[in-house]
Structure formats: structure tokens, C-alpha cells
C-alpha positions as CSV (number, residue, x, y, z in Angstrom):
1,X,14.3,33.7,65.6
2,X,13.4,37.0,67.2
3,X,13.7,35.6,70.9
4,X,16.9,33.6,69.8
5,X,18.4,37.7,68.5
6,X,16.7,39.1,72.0
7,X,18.8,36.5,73.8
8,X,22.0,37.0,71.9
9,X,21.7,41.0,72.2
10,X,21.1,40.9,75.7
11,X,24.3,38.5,75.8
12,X,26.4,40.5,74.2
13,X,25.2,43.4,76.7
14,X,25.8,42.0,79.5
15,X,29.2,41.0,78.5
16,X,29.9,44.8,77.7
17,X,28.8,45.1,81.3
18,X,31.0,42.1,82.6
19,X,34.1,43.4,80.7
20,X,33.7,47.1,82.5
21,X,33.2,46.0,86.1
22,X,35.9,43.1,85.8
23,X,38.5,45.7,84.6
24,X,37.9,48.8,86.6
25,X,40.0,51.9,85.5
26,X,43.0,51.9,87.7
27,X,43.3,55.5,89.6
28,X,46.9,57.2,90.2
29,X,47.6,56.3,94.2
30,X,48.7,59.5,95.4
31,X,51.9,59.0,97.8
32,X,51.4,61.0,101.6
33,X,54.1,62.0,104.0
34,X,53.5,60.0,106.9
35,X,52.2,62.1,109.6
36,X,55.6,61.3,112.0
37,X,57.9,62.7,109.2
38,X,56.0,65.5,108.5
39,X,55.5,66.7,112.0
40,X,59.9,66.2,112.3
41,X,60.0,68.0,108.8
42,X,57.9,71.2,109.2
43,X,59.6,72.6,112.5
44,X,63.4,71.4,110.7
45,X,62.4,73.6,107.7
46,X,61.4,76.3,110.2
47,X,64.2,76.3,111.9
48,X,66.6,76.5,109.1
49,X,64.9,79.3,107.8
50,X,65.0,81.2,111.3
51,X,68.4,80.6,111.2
52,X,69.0,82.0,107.4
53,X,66.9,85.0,108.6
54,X,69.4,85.2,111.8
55,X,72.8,84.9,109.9
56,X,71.0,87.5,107.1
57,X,70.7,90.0,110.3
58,X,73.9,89.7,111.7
59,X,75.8,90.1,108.2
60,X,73.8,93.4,107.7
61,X,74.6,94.5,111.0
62,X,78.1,93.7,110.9
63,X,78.1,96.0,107.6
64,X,76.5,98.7,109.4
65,X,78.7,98.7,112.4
66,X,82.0,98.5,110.0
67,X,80.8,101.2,108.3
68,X,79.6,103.5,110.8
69,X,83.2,102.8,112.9
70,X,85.1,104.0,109.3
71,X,83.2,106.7,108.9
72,X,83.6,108.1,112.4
73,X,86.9,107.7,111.7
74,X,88.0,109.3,108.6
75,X,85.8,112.1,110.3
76,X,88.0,112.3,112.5
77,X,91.2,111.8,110.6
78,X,89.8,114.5,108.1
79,X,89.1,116.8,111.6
80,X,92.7,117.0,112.7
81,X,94.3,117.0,109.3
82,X,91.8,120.3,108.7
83,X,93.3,121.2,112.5
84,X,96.9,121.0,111.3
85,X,96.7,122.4,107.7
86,X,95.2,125.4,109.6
87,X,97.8,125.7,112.4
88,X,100.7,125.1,109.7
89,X,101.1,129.3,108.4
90,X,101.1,130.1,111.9
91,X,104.0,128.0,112.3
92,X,105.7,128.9,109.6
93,X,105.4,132.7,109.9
94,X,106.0,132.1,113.9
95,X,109.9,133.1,114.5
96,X,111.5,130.4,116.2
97,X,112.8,131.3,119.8
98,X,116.4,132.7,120.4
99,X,118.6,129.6,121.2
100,X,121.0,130.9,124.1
101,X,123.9,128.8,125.0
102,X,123.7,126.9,128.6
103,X,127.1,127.2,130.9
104,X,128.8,123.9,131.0
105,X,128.4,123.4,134.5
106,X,124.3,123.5,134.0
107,X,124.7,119.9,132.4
108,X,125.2,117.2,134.9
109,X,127.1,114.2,134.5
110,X,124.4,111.6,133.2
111,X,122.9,114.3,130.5
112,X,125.4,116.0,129.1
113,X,125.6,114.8,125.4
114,X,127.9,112.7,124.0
115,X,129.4,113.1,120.4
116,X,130.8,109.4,120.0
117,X,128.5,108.1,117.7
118,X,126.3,104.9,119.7
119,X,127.0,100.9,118.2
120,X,123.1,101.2,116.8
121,X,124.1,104.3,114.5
122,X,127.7,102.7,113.2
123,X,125.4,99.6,112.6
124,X,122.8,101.4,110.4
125,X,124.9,104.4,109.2
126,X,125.8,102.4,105.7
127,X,122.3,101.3,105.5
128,X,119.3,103.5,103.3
129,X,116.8,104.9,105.6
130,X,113.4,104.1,104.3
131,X,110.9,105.7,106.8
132,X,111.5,108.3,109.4
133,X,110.9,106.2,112.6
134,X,110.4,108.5,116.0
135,X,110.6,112.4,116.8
136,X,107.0,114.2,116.9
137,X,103.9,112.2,115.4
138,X,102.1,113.9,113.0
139,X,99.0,116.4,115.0
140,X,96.4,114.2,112.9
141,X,98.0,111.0,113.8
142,X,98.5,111.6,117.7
143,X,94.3,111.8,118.1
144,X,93.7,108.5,116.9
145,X,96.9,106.8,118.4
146,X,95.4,108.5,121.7
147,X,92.6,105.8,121.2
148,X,94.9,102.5,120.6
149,X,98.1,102.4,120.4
150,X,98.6,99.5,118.2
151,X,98.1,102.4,115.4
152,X,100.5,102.5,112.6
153,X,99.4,104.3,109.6
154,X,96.7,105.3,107.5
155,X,95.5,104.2,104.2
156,X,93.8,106.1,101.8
157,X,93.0,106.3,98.0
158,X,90.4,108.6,97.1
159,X,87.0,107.1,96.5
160,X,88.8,103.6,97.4
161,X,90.0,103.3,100.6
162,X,90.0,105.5,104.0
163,X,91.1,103.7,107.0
164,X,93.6,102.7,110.0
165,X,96.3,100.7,109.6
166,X,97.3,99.0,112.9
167,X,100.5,96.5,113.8
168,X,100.2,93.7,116.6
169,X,100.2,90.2,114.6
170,X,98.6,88.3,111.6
171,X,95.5,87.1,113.4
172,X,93.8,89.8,115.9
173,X,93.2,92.3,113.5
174,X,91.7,89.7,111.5
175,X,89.2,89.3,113.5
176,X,89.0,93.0,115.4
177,X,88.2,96.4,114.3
178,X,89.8,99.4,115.8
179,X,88.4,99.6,119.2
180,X,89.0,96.5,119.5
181,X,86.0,94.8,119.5
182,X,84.8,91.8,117.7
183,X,84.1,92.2,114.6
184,X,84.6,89.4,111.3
185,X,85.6,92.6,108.8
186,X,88.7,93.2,111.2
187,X,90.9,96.1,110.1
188,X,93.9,96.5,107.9
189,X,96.8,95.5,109.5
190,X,101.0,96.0,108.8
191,X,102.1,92.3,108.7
192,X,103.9,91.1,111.3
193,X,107.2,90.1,109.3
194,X,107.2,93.6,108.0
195,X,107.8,95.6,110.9
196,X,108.1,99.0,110.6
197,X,111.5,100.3,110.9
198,X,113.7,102.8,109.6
199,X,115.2,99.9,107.3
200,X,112.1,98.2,106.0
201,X,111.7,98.9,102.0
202,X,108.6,96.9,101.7
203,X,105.8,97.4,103.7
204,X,102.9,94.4,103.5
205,X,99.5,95.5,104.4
206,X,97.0,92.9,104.4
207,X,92.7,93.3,104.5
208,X,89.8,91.4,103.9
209,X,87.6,91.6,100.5
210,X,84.5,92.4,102.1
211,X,81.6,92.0,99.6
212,X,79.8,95.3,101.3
213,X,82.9,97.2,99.6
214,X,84.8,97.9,103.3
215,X,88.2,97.2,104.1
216,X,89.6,96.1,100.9
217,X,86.4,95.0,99.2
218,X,87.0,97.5,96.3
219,X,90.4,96.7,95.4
220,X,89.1,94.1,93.0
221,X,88.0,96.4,90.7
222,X,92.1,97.0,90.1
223,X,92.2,93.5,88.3
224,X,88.4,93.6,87.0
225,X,88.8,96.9,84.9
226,X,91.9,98.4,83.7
227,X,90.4,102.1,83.4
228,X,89.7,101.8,87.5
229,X,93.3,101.7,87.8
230,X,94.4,104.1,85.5
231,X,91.4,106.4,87.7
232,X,93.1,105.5,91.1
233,X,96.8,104.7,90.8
234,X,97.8,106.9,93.8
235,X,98.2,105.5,97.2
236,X,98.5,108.1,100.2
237,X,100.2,106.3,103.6
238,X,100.1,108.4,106.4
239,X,102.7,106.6,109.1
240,X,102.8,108.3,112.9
241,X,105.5,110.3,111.9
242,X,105.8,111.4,108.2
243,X,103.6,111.2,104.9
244,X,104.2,109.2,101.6
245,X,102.8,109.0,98.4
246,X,102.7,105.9,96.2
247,X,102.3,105.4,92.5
248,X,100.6,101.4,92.0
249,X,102.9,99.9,89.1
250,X,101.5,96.0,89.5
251,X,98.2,94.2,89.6
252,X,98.6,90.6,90.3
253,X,96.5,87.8,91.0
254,X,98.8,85.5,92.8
255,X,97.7,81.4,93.4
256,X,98.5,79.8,96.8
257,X,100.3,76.7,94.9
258,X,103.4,77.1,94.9
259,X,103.9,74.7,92.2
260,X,101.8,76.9,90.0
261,X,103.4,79.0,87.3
262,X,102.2,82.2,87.9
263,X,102.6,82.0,91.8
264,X,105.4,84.7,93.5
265,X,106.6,84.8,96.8
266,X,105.7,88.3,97.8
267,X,105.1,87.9,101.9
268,X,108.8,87.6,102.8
269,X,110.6,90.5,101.3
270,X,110.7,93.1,104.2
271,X,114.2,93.8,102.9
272,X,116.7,92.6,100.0
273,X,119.7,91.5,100.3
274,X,121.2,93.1,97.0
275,X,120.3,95.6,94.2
276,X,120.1,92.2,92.0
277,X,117.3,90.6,94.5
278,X,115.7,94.1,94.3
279,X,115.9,94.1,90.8
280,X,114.6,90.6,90.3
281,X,111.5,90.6,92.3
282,X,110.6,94.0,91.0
283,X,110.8,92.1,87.6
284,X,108.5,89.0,88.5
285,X,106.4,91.2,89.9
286,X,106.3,93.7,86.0
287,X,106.2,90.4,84.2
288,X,103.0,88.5,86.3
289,X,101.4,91.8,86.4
290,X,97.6,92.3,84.6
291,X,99.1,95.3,82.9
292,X,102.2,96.5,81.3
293,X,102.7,100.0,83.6
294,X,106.1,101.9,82.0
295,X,106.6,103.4,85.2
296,X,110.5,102.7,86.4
297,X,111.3,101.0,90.2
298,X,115.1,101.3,91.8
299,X,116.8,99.8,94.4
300,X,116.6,103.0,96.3
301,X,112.6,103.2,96.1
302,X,110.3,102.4,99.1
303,X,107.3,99.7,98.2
304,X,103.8,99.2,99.5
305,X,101.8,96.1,98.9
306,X,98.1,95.1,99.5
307,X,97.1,92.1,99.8
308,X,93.9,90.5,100.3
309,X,91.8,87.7,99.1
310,X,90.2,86.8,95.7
311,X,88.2,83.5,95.7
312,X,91.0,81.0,96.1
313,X,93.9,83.1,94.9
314,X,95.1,86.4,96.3
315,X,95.2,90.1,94.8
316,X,98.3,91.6,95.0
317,X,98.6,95.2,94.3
318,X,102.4,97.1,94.5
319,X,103.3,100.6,94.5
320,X,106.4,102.1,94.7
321,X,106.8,105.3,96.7
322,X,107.1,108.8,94.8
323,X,110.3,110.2,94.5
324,X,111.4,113.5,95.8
325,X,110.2,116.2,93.3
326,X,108.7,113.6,91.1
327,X,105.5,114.9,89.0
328,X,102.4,113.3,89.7
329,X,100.8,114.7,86.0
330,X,104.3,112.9,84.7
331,X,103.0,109.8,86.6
332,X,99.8,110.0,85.4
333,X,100.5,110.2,81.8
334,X,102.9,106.4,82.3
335,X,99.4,105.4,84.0
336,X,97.3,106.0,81.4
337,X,99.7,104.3,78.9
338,X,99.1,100.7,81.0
339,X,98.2,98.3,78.2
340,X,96.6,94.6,79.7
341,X,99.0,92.2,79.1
């Protein structure tokens, strides 16, 4: 009895023993790039991330350039306007020269001035001058239009926006800055269907939203936070020959579908044909507006509108130019009463 135990012990051990090595414990395969991928792989992932380092460099660069051009400048600008606010009492106090009376026979035939009035001025005499267009440039103008002559204006809102506005077409200064050289910020630019004249009541300035805050990177802040609006709602515009001052009365945010509800055409309207057209776009414009400005637009008032991009829509901001003798302090009180709407 005690072998046949032995024998059945032993049994049952070996068994155990047969059970283990017949049914090993299966290990987790671990899965290996093979080494021809991984070779193609490592210099693919390298190069990419040269490249995002390249791209990286080239935007900060680019921001650095843009901003060092505007800031040279608005030095500049600032220089000469300091130059002519200077030179102005001196002017003033300056007694102009004694005009004396030239014989008739000094003139000659070809310059001696005529007092029929020329077809252009019959043309436009029954039509509302807008701009002053020619006679002498404005001292801190003429510098800068020295340096290109595609110069039209300049922009400025304080703590906003300080720059050139130039005139040529709706692409080059797209992709240009002011001397001309490449440069993916461009410049703010007069659009081409907007030309300035004497008769053009709507001037259409377009820029790019530049995340860096140049050109017109900060005008969404207007449509972001109604108290940034109410802190800059004057626009200065500088042309070559004459200053103006605008008061912004609409913040829109218009969509490119033209099927949409809330889109407005507001690219084609150098001019109007009537008080009533006047009067109607000046309307869609109060109505689509991000806030409710009680600040009052005629048919007789000169606009201004910026325009640049905002993800797929554009921001439209429209001012209307501030009337002669107007108060700014009244203006400023209708600005602060701009409810959202």
C-alpha cells in the first residue's frame, strides 16, 4: 500500500509538471518598426520639424521688419507734423507780400487767364465737393510722398492705428509694404473702385488682421468689446492735401454669402445716386451694426470705411466725417451712450 501511494504521488506530480511545460505562459509579442520604415520615418519627422522651425523664423521676422518699417514711419510722420506746427505762427504772424498789378501787355497770349468757366467745372459745379483734391500738399505729407508716390493718406487712431495709406490696385499692396518690398503684412491701401476725387463721399480702406496687432490686427477689439470703442471712436485721415476727422458710428461683421441675412454690400458705394440711396445704406449699415451709436449721418457727410478680415467673414467699421464746428466732447457723450444691440 505504501509503494502503491509513492507511485500515485509521484503520478500526480509529474502531471503537475506535464500540465506547466505543455501550456507555457504565452508572453505579449512586442510589435517593431521595420528597420526600412524607420530609417524613411526619422529623417521625414526631421524635416518637418526643420521646416516648422523655418516658417516659425520667417513669421517672427516678418513681424519685426513690419514693425520696425511703421515705426520709422510714424517717426517720421510725427517729425514733420512737429516741423509744420512749429513753422505755422511764423506764418501766420508773417504779412503776406504786397500784390502789385502786372500791365496787360506782360501776359502773353497762351497765359493770360481766362474767365469762361472750363466744361470740367460746369460738369461738377452742381455737384458736393467731398475732399479738396490738388493745390499745396500738406509739409508733413510731401516727406513721405518724396519716398513713393503711390501715397495717399494717413491713418491714425491713437493707440490703434498709425500708418500709410497708399492707392495703385487691390492686390500689390496686399502683398507689399511701403518701400515696396515684399512683405505678406502689405500696407493699407485706398481701394481701387474708390478713387480719390473731389466727388468721392465714401472712401474704402482695406488692411490685413495681422495676429502681431500691425496693420489692422487691432481693429477687432471694436467688435470684441464695446468699451474699446467707446475708448477709440475717432479716426484722424490725413489725405496729401487737407486733414479730416471721423467719428466711427458702425461695427459690423459682414459674411461673404450673399444669400446670408445679415450680409451688406458695402465695396461698391464710392458715390450715391440720391439722398434716398444715401439714406438707405446709412440705415442697413445702423441696423446690422454690433451697437446702437445715436450719432446722426446726412447726405451731405463724408464716410470712411475699414475693412479687413475676420475668420471667414469681414469687419466692417464706418465713420462719418466731423462736421464743421462740430464738438468732439458732444460726440463723445453719443459714444458712450452705444448700447450692443
Amino acid at each position: 500500500m505504501k509503494k502503491r501511494r509513492r507511485r500515485l504521488s509521484s503520478l500526480r506530480r509529474r502531471r503537475t509538471v506535464g500540465e506547466f511545460t505543455r501550456r507555457p505562459q504565452r508572453q505579449k509579442r512586442r510589435r517593431t518598426v521595420p528597420p526600412n520604415l524607420s530609417r524613411v520615418l526619422m529623417p521625414a519627422l526631421i524635416a518637418v520639424m526643420i521646416l516648422s522651425l523655418v516658417m516659425i523664423a520667417g513669421i517672427l521676422l516678418r513681424s519685426l521688419r513690419t514693425k520696425k518699417l511703421n515705426g520709422e514711419l510714424a517717426a517720421l510722420h510725427a517729425v514733420e507734423m512737429e516741423k509744420e506746427l512749429s513753422a505755422l505762427p511764423l506764418e501766420v504772424e508773417e504779412a503776406p507780400p504786397a500784390l502789385t498789378p502786372e500791365p496787360p501787355e506782360s501776359f502773353g497770349p497762351t497765359s493770360a487767364p481766362s474767365l469762361e468757366p472750363s466744361p470740367e467745372a460746369e460738369e461738377t459745379a452742381d455737384k458736393t465737393r467731398f475732399h479738396q483734391v490738388g493745390g499745396t500738399p500738406l509739409a508733413h505729407m510731401e516727406a513721405l510722398y518724396n519716398r513713393n508716390h503711390d501715397l495717399i493718406g494717413w491713418l491714425s487712431i491713437p493707440d490703434v492705428i498709425d500708418l500709410p495709406v497708399m492707392y495703385k490696385d487691390n492686390s500689390y499692396y496686399l502683398t507689399h509694404d511701403f518701400n515696396k518690398d515684399r512683405n505678406a503684412s502689405g500696407t493699407i491701401f485706398l481701394d481701387e473702385n474708390h478713387r480719390f476725387t473731389e466727388q468721392t463721399q465714401n472712401l474704402l480702406l482695406h488692411g490685413h488682421n495681422m495676429k502681431d496687432g500691425t496693420m489692422f490686427g487691432r481693429l477687432v477689439h471694436y467688435i470684441q468689446d464695446i468699451d474699446y470703442y467707446r475708448s477709440h471712436p475717432f479716426v484722424r485721415f490725413d489725405t496729401l492735401w487737407e486733414t479730416e476727422e471721423y467719428v466711427i458710428f458702425s461695427v459690423l461683421r459682414v459674411p461673404l454669402d450673399v444669400r446670408d441675412e445679415n450680409f451688406i454690400n458695402y465695396f461698391t458705394h464710392p458715390t450715391f445716386l440720391s439722398d434716398a440711396s444715401f439714406d438707405a445704406y446709412v440705415r442697413q449699415l445702423q441696423l446690422k451694426s454690433a451697437y446702437a451709436v445715436p450719432i446722426d449721418v446726412k447726405p451731405t457727410d463724408a464716410l470712411l470705411t475699414l475693412s479687413t478680415c475676420i475668420e471667414e467673414d469681414r469687419l466692417v467699421i464706418v465713420c462719418r466725417r466731423l462736421r464743421e464746428g462740430e464738438s468732439r466732447s458732444r460726440l463723445n457723450d453719443l459714444v458712450r451712450l452705444a448700447q450692443k444691440q
